[in-house]
N, C-alpha and C positions, 0 to 999 in steps of 0.2 A: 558345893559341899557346905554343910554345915560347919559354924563355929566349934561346937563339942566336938562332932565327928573328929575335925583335924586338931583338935587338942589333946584326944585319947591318943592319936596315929603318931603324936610326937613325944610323948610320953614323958613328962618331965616339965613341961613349956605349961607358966598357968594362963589361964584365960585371959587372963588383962592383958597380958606381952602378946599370946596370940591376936586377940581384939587390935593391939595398939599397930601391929605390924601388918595386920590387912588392910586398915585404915590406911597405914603411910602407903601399902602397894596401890590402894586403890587410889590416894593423889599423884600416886606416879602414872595414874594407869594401867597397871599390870595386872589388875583384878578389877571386874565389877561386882558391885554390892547388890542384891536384890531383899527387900523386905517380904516374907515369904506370907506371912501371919503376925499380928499384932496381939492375941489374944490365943494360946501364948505366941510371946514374941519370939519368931523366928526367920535369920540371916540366915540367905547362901553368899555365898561368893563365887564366882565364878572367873576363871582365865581371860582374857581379852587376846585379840588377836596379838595386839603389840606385845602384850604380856607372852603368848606363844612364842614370839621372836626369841628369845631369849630363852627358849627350853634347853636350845645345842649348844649352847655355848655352856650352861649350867652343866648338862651332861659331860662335856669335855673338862669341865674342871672337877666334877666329882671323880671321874676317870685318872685325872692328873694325881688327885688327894690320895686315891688309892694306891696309884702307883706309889706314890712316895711313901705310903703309910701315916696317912696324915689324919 
């Protein structure tokens, strides 16, 4: 996914925070970075397997927030 794409998809979040916060997932590993084009310049990012791990347990707490109204 594009940088923009998922910036418009959260609507509110500016580019630098989204930028800063892929950056941190992709030192954790939970995302990999791909250079798509240099001219213009264009990032994907994409899920990593390890990064998958962790989809159910985000689902179960998004489920939890709901329930409580959170």
């Amino acid at each position: 996914m594009k940088v923009g794409d998922l910036v418009r998809q959260l609507g509110g979040a500016s580019k630098k925070i989204v930028t800063q916060r892929l950056r941190e997932m992709e030192n954790d590993g939970l995302v990999k970075r791909e250079v798509v084009s240099t001219r213009p310049f264009v990032v994907t990012y994409e899920t990593t397997n390890f990064g998958k791990t962790t989809l159910s347990f985000l689902e179960e707490l998004k489920q939890w927030a709901e329930e409580q109204n959170i």
